[in-house]
N, C-alpha and C positions, 0 to 999 in steps of 0.2 A: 186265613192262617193265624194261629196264635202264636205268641212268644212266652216263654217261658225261661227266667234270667235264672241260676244257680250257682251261686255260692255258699260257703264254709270256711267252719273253721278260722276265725279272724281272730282269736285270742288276744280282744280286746288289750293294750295298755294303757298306762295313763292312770293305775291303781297305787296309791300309797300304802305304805308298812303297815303291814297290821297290826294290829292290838299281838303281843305276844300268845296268851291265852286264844285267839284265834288258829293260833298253829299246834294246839297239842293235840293232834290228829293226823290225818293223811296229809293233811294240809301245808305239813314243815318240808316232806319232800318236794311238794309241788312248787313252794315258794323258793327251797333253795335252786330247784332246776330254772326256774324264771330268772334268778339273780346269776346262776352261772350261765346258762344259753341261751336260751329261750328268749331273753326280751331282747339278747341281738339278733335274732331273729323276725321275731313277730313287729314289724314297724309300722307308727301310726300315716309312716307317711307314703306308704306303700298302699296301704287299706284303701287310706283318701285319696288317692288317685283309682283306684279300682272303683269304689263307688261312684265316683263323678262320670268314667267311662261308663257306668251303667245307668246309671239317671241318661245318661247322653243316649243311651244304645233305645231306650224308652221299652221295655216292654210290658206283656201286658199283665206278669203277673213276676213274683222274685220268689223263690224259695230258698232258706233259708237253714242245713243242714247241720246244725248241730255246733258245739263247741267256739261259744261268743266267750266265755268267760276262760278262767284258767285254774283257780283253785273255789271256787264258788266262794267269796267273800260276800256279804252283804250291798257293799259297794259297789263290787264286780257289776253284781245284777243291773245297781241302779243307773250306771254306767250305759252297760246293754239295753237299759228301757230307751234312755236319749237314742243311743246310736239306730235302733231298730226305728224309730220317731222319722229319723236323719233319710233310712230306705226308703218308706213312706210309711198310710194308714197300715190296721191290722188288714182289712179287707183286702190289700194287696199285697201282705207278705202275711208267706207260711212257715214257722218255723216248727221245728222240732230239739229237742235237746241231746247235747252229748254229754260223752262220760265225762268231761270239767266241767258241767252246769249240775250234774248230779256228783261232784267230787265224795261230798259224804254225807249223810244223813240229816238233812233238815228238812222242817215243816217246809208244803209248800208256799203256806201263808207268809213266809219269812224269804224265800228266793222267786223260784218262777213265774209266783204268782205274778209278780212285775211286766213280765212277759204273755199274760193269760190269753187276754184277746188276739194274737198273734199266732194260739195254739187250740182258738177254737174250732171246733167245724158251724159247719152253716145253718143243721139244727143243732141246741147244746141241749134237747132234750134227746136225743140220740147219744151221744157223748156218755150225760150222768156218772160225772165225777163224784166220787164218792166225799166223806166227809174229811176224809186227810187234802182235797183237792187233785186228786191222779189216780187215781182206783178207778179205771172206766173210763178215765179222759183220752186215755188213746186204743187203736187209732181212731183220729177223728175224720173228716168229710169234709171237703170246699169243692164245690163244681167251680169252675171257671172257664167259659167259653165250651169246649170239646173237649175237656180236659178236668177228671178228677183225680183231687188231691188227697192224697190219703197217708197221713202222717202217722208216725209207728215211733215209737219211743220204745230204744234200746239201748238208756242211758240208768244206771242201778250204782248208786253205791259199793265200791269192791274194795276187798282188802288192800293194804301197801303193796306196791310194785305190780297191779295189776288195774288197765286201762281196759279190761275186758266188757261185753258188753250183752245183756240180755233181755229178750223180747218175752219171753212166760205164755205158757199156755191159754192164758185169758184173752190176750191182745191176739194171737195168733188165730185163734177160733173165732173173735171178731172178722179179725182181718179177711177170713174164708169166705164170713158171711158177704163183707162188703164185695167183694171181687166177683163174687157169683151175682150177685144184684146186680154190680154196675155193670157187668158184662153184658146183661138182658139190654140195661142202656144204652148203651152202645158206647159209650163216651172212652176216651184215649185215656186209661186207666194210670197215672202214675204214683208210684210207692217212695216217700223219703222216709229214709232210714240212715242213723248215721255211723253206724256199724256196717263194713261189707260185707256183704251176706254170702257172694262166692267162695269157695273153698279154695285155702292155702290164699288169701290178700294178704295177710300180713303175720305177723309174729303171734303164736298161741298168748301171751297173755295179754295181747290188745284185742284178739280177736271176739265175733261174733258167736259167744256160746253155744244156744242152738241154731245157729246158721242152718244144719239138714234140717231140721223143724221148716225154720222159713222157708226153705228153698222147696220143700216138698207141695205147703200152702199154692205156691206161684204155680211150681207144677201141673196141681190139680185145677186152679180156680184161674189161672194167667194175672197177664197184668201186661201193657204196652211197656212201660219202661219203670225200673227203680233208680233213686240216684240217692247216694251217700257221701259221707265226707269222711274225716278221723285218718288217713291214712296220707294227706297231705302229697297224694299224687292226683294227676290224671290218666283215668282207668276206663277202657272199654272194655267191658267180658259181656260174658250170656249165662244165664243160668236158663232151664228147663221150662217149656208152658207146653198147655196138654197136646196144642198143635206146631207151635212155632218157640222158637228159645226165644228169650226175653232178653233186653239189651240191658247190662249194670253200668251206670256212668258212674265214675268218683270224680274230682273236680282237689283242683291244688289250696292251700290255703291261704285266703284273699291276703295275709298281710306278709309273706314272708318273703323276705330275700333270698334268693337261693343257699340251699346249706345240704351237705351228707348226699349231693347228688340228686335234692328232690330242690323242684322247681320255683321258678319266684311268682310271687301272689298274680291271679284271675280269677276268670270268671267263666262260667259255660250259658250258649244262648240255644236254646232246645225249639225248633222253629217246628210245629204241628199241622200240617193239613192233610186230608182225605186223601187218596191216591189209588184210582183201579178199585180194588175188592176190599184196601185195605189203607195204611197210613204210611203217609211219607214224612218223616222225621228228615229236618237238615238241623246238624249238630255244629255250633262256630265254636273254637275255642278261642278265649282272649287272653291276653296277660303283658305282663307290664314287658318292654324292653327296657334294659337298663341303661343302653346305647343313648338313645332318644330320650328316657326317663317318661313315653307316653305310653300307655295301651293299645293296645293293637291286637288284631286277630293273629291268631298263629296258626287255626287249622280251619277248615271244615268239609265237611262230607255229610253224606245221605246215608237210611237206611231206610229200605223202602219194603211195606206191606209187610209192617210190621205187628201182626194181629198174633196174639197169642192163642 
């Protein structure tokens, strides 16, 4: 049996003022939402309790869905390089980025880069990021145990007031490629993405633009499970595979206090082994009690033969 740990979405704090001239961009909205809600929200002390239940819970691998930072500051990143250090190696965490780590238009020599090994796959001659550093870098590939990872960046620079999020034809056409391979492999195929990719998740201008695109991909080529984050709930749906529907997990985010009715910070434990003709998925959900102030399971259940 492998374990597979899944969190999102922790919108780092702990970030000072910025340079003025850092905010004359999208970037003045996003700082004044942090200064009126958002940082009573997102707390560091909620996080670090989440991550210590997951060092505790041991498993054998963490992924890591998107949206560490909040207005993609310089510091923000460098910030995220320590705390991602904190989960563990890169070899044992996957990340991928969301729409606040792509907030607006920088080199990625000057942000992600910080995070690079985190984001490789396992050959990077497969990958061949181009010379900006992400032309071609997703998705990328990590076997781990019965289990490939295959990370999809659907995180793009958007105008004011819009958290939307898009995958492109290039990634999408990779991604067919890999799902038909690894299928021949056999391996328990999972997709992160941090945009949900079912239809009507969330509000048009947070959503995932070509979601039918993706969804048509899964369709044709399958995939055992996708999981995303950005929508700050926990989500079981199904989207289409050419034999069996495929399970979407979204997962709450690790740092928050409850607020607007969505949940206080966890974590999801995706438990993988073979079963009959097909795989048996047991799914734990965790998250902090406020009562106790400790982590604790809240849910779990099976999905079994789950072969797309």
């Amino acid at each position: 049996m492998f374990t597979l740990a899944h969190l999102s979405d922790p919108h780092l704090s702990g970030w000072s003022m910025p340079q003025p001239t850092a905010l004359l961009s999208k970037r003045v909205l996003g700082f004044l939402s942090w200064q009126l809600r958002r940082r009573f929200v997102h707390r560091q002390a909620v996080l670090d309790l989440v991550v210590a239940d997951l060092a505790a819970s041991r498993p054998d691998h963490v992924a890591v869905t998107g949206d560490i930072t909040n207005i993609s500051l310089p510091q923000e990143f460098a910030n995220a390089a320590l705390w991602l250090q904190r989960i563990g190696p890169p070899d044992y965490v996957s990340v991928i980025p969301g729409n606040h780590d792509r907030y607006i238009a920088r080199p990625w020599s000057r942000h992600l880069a910080l995070w690079d090994a985190y984001m490789t796959g396992d050959d990077p001659s497969g990958t061949a990021p181009g010379d900006d550093g992400e032309t071609g870098r997703f998705p990328y590939l990590r076997r781990r145990g019965p289990l490939a990872l295959i990370g999809v960046s659907s995180a793009k620079p958007m105008p004011y007031n819009s958290a939307a999020g898009h995958v492109g034809p290039e990634q999408l056409a990779r991604l067919a490629a890999l799902l038909a391979r690894l299928e021949a492999e056999g391996l328990f195929r999972v997709v992160l993405i941090h945009h949900p990719p079912q239809s009507h998740a969330t509000h048009g201008h947070k959503a995932l633009i070509d979601a039918a695109a993706f969804r048509e991909v899964v369709a044709q080529h399958g995939a055992e499970l996708v999981l995303h984050g950005h929508t700050h709930r926990a989500h079981l749906d199904q989207i289409a595979g050419p034999r069996h529907r495929v399970p979407v997990l979204g997962v709450p985010s690790a740092s928050a206090r409850p607020y607007g009715g969505k949940p206080v910070g966890g974590y999801h434990l995706y438990r993988v082994d073979r079963g009959g003709t097909g795989w048996q998925l047991e799914i734990e959900t965790r998250a902090l009690r406020l009562q106790s102030g400790s982590v604790e399971t809240t849910g779990r259940f099976r999905l079994a033969n789950q072969v797309s």
